[in-house]
N, C-alpha and C positions, 0 to 999 in steps of 0.2 A: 550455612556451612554444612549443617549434614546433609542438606539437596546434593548440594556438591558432591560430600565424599560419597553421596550413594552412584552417581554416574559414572568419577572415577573407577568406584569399586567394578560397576557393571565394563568399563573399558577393557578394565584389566583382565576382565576373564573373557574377552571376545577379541578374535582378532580384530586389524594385524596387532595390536600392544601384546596382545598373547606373544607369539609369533617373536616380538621384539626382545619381548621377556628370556623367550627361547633362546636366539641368538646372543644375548647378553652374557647369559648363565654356560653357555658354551665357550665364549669368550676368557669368561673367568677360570674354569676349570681344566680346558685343555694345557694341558701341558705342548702341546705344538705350535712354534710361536705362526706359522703357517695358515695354521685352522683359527687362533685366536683371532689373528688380523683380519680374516675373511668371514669370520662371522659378526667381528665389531662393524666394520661395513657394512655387513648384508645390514643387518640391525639400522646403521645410520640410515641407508639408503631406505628399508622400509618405513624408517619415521618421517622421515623429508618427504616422501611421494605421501606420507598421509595426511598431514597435516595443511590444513589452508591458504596461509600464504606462497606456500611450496608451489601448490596448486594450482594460484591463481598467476604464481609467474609464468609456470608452462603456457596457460590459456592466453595469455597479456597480447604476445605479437599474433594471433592468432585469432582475437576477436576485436580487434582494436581495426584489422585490416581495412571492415567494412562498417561503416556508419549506418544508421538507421536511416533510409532517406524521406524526409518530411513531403514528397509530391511523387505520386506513382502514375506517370504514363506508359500503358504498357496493352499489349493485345489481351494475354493471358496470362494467369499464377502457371509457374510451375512448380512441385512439390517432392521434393527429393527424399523416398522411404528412409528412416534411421534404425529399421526392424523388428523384426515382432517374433512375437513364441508362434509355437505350431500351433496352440490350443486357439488363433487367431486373434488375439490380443496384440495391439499396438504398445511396444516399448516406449520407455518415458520421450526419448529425443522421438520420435514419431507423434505423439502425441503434442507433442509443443510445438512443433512446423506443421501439423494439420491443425490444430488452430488456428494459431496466423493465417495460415490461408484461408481458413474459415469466417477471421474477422476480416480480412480483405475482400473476399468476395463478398460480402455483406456490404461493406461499405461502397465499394466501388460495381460488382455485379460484372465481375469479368471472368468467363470458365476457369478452369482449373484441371490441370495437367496435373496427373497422380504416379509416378516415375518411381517401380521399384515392383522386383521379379519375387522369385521364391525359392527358398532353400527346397532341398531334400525332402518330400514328401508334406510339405507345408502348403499354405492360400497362397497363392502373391499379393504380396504387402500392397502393393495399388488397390486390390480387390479391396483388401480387409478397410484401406482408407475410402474408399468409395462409400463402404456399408455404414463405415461411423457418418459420414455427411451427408446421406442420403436420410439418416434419423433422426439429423441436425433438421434436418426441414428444404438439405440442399435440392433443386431440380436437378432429375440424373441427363437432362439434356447437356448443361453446364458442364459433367462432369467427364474427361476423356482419362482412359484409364490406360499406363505404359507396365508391360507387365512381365516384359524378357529381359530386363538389366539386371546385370548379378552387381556393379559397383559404379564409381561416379563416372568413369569413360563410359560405358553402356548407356549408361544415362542419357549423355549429352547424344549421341548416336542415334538411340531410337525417339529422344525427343524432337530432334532434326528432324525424322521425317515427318513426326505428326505436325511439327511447322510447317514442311511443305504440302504438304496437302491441306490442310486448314487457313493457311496463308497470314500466320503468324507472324511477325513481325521482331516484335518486341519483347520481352519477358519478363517479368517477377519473380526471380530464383530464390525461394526457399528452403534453408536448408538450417540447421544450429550454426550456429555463430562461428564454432571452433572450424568447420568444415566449409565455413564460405570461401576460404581463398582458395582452395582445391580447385571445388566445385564451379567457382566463377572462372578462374582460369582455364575449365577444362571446356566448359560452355563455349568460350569464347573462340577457345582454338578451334573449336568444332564449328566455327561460324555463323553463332548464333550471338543478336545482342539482346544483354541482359541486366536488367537492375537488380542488383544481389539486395535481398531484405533479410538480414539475419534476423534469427530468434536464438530462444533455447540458449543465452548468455549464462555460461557457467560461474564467472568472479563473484568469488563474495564479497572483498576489499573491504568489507567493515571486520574488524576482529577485536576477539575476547578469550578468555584465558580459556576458554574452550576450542579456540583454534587452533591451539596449540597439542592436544588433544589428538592421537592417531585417533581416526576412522577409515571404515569401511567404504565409506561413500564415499569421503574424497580420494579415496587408492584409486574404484574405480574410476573418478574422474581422471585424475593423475594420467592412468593407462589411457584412456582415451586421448587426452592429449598428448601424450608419447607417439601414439599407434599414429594419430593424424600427422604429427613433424614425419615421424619414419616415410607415412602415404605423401605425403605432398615432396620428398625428398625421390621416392621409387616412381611417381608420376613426372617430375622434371628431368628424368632419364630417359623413361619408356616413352612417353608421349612428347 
């Protein structure tokens, strides 16, 4: 019990519960019934986006789209950046689809396409993925590296051409889970065929009285899975 109330305690003084705290106490003391209503909300809406089951409903139609598939016939991986810091550090969704890919080319021994440009005064993310696999022990002949795509239209674009000229075929599309239906449907209009292997599966689906529990981590997740419904809503317009 006191494990417990010591985590509680640590919640409460970090956001977002902080943050909730805040809107709540604003809630209570505004005398404007205006201001009351809209920060009981804000407050709702920050608990709900933090907490786990919340969570993992956003992600549900979203990772469910694409199965893992058990037999991979395919020419090449291709590996779609999920971002990195300037300091050249691979972000977490980067790091879990360059694995995969890592465990794939190992198993099967098929090159690997590294798809993903650079911000403002940064590496390009393909580079930074090149150097982690080349430490791995990967051959940098295996390794082709795409390195002008700012987002997933880019992507499928400049990955076309290194299919045509390598005479590509087939594909292993790589990406987190959340972002495979995008990303597979955007390949495809682009007229490439692809086997989508998600990773990087966000659901927790097992829960405990700590799920209920705002965190930090699952806001961010939350926001990811918000931002990718909004992209895949702005790519069914545009493209």
């Amino acid at each position: 019990m006191s494990f417990f109330l010591k985590k509680l305690f640590g919640f409460l003084l970090l956001p977002p519960t902080l943050f909730i705290l805040l809107f709540l106490l604003l809630a209570i003391l505004s005398k404007r019934r205006v201001v009351s209503l809209l920060s009981l909300c804000g407050a709702l809406a920050l608990y709900m986006l933090s907490v786990e089951p919340v969570k993992d409903m956003l992600y549900r139609p979203l990772e469910k789209a694409h199965p893992v598939p058990q037999q991979l016939e395919v020419d090449a991986i291709v590996v779609l950046g999920g971002g990195s810091y300037r300091t050249g550090i691979l972000k977490e969704d980067s790091m879990k689809r360059l694995l995969t890919s890592f465990l794939l080319h190992k198993k099967h021994g098929l090159p690997i396409i590294l798809s993903g440009g650079a911000s403002l005064g940064s590496l390009p993310e393909a580079e930074v993925m090149k150097q982690v696999l080349e430490e791995l022990g990967v051959d940098r002949k295996t390794i082709i590296t795409e390195v002008r795509s700012r987002d997933t239209y880019e992507n499928a674009m400049y990955v076309k051409e290194i299919c045509r000229e390598r005479s590509f075929r087939r594909l292993a599309l790589v990406t987190s889970a959340y972002h495979m239906p995008r990303a597979a449907d955007t390949f495809r209009r682009a007229g490439l065929e692809v086997v989508p292997y998600p990773t990087d599966f966000k659901q927790d689906r097992r829960y405990n009285l700590y799920s209920l529990i705002p965190s930090m981590g699952v806001l961010n997740d939350s926001y990811k899975a918000l931002r990718e419904h909004l992209g895949g809503l702005a790519y069914s317009l545009l493209y």
